[in-house]
C-alpha positions in Angstrom: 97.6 107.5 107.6 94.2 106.5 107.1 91.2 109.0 107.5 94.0 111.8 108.4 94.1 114.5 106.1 96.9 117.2 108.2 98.7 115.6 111.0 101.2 117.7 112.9 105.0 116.9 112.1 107.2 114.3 113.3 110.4 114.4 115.0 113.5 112.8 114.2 113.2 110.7 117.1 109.6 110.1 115.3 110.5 109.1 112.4 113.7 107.1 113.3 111.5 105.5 116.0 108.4 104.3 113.4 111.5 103.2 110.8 112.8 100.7 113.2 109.1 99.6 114.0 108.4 99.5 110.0 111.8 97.3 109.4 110.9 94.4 112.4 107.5 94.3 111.5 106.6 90.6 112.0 105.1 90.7 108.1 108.7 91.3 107.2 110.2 87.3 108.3 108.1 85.9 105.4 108.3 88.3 102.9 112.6 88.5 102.9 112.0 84.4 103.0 110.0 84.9 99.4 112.3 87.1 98.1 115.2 85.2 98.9 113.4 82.0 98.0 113.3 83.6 94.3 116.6 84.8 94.4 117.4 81.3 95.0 114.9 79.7 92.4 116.8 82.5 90.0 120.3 82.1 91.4 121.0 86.0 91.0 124.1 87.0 93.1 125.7 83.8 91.9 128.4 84.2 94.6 126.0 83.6 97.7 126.0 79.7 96.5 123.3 77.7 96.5 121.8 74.8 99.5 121.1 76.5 103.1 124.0 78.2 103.1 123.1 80.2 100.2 119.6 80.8 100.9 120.8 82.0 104.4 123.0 84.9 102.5 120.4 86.3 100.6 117.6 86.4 103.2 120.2 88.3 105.2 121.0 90.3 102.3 117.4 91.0 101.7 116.7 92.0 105.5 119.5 94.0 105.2 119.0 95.8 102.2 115.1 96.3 103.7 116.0 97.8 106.8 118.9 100.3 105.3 116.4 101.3 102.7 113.6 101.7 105.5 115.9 103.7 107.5 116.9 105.3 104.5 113.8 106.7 103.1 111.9 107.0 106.5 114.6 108.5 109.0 117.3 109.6 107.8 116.6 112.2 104.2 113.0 113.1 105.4 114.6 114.2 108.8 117.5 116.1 107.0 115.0 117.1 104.1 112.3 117.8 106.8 109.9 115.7 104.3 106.7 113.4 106.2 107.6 109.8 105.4 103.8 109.1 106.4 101.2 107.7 103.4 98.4 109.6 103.6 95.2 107.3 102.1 93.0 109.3 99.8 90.1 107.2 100.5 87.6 108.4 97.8 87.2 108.3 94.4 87.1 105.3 91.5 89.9 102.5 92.2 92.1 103.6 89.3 92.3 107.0 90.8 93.1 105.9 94.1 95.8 103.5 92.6 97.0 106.5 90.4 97.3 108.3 93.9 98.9 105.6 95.6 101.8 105.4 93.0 102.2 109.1 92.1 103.4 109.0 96.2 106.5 107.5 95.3 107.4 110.5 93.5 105.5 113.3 95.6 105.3 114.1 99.9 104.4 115.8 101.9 106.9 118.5 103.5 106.7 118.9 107.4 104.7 121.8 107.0 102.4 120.2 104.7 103.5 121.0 101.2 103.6 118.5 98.5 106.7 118.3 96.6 109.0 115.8 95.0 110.1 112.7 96.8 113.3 113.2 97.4 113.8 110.5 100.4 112.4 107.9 98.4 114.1 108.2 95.2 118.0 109.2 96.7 116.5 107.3 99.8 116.5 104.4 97.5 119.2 104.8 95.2 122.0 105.5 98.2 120.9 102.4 100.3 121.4 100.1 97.3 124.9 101.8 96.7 125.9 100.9 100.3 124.2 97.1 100.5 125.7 96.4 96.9 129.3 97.7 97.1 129.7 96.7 100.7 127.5 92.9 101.6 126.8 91.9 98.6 129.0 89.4 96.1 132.1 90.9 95.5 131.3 89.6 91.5 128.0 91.6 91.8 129.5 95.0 93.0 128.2 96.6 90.0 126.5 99.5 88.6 124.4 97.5 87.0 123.0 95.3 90.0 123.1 99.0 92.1 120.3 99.7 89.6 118.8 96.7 89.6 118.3 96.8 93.7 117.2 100.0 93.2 114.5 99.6 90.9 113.6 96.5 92.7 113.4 98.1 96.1 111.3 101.7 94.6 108.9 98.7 93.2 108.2 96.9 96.2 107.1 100.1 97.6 105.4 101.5 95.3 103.3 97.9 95.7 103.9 99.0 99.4 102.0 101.9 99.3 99.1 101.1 97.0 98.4 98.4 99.5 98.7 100.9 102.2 95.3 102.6 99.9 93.2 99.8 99.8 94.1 97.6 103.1 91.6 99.5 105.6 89.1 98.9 102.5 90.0 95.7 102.4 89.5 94.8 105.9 86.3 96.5 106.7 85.1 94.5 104.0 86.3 91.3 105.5 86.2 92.1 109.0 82.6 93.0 108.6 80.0 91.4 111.3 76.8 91.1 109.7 74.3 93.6 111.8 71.9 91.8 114.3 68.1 92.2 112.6 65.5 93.2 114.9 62.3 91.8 115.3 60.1 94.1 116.2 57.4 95.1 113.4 
């Protein structure tokens, strides 16, 4: 949230509602085509193939494995855990303290009554979506502890990159979006 310091709470409906609107986001097309693209390149999950086909598999996968994760860590655990899946930007202070900010979210929320505390929705957020997209979509061959993990840490790193992008975009686009100021001419 940017330029919000207390909000009131949301819903369930709320937070379900701005989960589905965070998963179909239109930035989301391109960005399951990259990581499928490098999945690809990499040939990870060996048993999605390779050609169309294959590429195909593991941009579904990775839309899938988004959108649980999304629902996950937005919805589901901070309505049971009555946690605010909201970022709240910082907006002052040096860039490696608002980066330092940014990432330490991940780990700490907000509760619905404002409190901080640990992130519980992210981290088991995280960790239980990647148990269900491994062990039930994913290549029988790669139903594994260690690609659980691996999904896992990949998915709490894209939004930890998430988030600190979340801190500096309104920066970013006042600074681009900028119209140079008319100049007068009177003396």
């Amino acid at each position: 949230m940017e330029n919000a310091t207390q909000l009131p709470p949301l819903s369930s409906w709320q937070k379900f509602k701005a989960a589905a609107l965070t998963s179909f986001d239109y930035f989301n097309y391109p960005w399951y085509g990259a990581l499928a693209g490098i999945s690809q390149a990499e040939n990870s999950e060996k048993g999605y193939g390779q050609g169309m086909v294959g590429y195909a598999k593991r941009y579904g996968a990775a839309f899938a494995d988004g959108t649980i994760e999304n629902f996950m860590t937005g919805a589901i655990l901070p309505s049971i855990l009555k946690e605010d899946p909201r970022f709240y930007q910082s907006y002052s202070g040096t860039f490696w303290g608002r980066t330092g900010y940014a990432i330490s979210r991940i780990f700490v929320t907000r509760t619905d009554s404002g409190h901080n505390r640990f992130n519980f929705s992210e981290i088991m957020g995280s960790a239980l979506s990647a148990g269900i997209s491994t062990y039930t979509y994913h290549p029988r061959e790669d139903r594994t502890l260690a690609n659980t993990a691996s999904v896992w840490g990949s998915q709490v790193g894209y939004d930890t990159m998430t988030i600190v992008m979340k801190e500096f975009w309104p920066d970013l686009r006042r600074k681009f979006s900028h119209k140079p100021q008319a100049h007068s001419l009177a003396p």
